[in-house]
N, C-alpha and C positions, 0 to 999 in steps of 0.2 A: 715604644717610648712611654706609653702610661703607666708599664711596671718601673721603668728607669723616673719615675716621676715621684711616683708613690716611696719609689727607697730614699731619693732623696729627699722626702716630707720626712722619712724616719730617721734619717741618719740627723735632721737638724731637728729635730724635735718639736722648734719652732715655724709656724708659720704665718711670718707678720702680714698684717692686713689693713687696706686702709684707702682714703680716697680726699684728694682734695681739689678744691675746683681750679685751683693754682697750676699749668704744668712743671711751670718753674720748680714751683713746691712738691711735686711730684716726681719731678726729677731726681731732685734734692736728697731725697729720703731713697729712693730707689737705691743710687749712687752709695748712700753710708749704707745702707746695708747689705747690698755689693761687697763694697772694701770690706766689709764686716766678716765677709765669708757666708749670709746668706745666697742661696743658690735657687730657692722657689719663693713666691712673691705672691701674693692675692689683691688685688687691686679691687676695688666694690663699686657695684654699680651703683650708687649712692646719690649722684649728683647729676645734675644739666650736660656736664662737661667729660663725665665719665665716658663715651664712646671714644669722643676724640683723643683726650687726652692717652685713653690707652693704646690708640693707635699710633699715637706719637712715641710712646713707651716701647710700644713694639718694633717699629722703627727705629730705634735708637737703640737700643739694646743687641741687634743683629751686628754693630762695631764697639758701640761702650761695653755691654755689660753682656759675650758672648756665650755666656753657661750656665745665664740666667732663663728660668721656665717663669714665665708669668703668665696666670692664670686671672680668670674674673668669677667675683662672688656677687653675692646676691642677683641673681641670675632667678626668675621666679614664672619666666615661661620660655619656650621653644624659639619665641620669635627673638627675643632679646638674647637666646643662645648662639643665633645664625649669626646677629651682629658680630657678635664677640666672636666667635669660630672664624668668618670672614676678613677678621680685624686682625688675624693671629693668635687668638687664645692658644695657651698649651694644655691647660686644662676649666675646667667648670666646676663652682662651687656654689650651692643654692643652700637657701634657709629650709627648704620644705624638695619633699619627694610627690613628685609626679609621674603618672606613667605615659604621658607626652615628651617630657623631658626626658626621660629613660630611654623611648623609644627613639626619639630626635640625636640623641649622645651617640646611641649602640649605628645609626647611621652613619653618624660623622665620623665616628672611628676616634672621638676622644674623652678623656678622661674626666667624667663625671664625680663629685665626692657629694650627692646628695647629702642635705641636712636630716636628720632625722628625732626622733621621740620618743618613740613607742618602739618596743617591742615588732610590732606590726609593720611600723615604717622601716625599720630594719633589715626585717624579713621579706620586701618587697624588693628590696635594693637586694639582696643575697638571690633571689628567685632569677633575678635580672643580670646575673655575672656579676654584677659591682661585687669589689674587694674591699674597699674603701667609703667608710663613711661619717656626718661630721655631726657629733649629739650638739644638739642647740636648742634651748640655751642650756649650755651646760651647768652655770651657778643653778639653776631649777632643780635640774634633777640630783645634783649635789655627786660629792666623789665616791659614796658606795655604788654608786649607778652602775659603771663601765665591768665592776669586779661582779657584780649579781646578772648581767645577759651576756657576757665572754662567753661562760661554758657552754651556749645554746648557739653560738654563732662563731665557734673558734676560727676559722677562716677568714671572718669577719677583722679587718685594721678599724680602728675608731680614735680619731680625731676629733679634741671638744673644741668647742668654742663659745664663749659670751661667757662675760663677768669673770675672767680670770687674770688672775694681778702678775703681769710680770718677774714678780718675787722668785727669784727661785726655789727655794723653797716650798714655796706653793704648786710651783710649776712640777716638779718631781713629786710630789704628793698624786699630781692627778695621772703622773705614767707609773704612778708606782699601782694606781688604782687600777690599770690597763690600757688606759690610753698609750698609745705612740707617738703623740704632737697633740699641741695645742696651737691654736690659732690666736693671736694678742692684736688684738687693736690699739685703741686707744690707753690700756695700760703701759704698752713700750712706743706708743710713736704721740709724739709734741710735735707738730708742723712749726713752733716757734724754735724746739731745739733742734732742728734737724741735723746740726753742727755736731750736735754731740751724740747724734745718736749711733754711730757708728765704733766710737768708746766702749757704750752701756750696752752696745747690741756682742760685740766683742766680748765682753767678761762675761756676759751671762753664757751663750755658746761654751766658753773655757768652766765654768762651773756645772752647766749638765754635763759636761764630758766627764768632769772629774769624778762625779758619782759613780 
């Protein structure tokens, strides 16, 4: 399932992400971007409410929304990985690479996309089987980044994420740099519009395709 995971991160290019202490509101946005035709989801452990709410998510998804993979981010040790694995996670997404966490993932038998930095951090995640991994912050290291360590990690998938504007335009700037998805937070998701988010989530999908 973590290769069937990993394609559909590439084939959406996008992978929206986000957390509110609301489940209602959490619902809410799950739902339009469901209808939208997102298929993978990043839920962050950000908040009081983030355990639960994702298990309600994950319950609820096994009849509302059954082809949906949601995953949890910001995930920053082992112990708050078991949560989320025991809660349903499909996969795990962290700001930083550990070799606790690597070790705790290759256990559980699922799909790790450590955050990484460095060269180094990279390279730890490659030594480790990981396929998959997500530079953060990605506005830091800027869009020449992903095109100058490809050729030393070609096996390597790279996922950015932080400080990337919804734009599309922008968004194809950084797969054109290497990347195969980006990760959007708070640039595509408004807890106040969640109404419409399933519109705006819509045309953009239909605009990287068309590239």
């Amino acid at each position: 399932m973590n290769l069937l995971i990993i394609q559909k991160i590439k084939d959406q290019k996008i992978v929206p992400l986000f957390y509110n202490e609301s489940f209602e509101v959490s619902k809410s946005i799950v739902e339009s971007l469901y209808k939208a035709g997102i298929r993978v989801v990043e839920y962050t452990n950000r908040g009081a409410s983030a355990l639960e709410n994702f298990r309600k998510l994950k319950e609820l998804s096994a009849t509302e929304f059954p082809e949906l993979f949601l995953g949890i981010g910001t995930v920053k040790n082992a112990a708050e990985m078991n949560e989320y694995v025991n809660a349903g996670a499909d996969f795990i997404i962290t700001p930083v690479i550990d070799d606790s966490i690597v070790k705790n993932a290759s256990e559980r038998n699922i799909l790790l996309i450590p955050g990484c930095f460095t060269p180094s951090d990279v390279n730890l995640a490659y030594q480790n089987g990981l396929r998959m991994v997500k530079i953060f912050p990605a506005d830091v290291v800027g869009k020449k980044y992903i095109r100058s360590i490809r050729p030393v990690f070609p096996e390597m998938e790279f996922m950015l994420t932080g400080g990337i504007s919804s734009d599309p335009e922008d968004i194809l700037s950084w797969l054109e740099g290497g990347a195969v998805a980006v990760g959007l937070g708070s640039s595509l998701i408004n807890p106040n519009l969640s109404e419409e988010l399933k519109d705006k989530m819509e045309k953009l999908l239909i605009q990287l395709k068309s590239k």
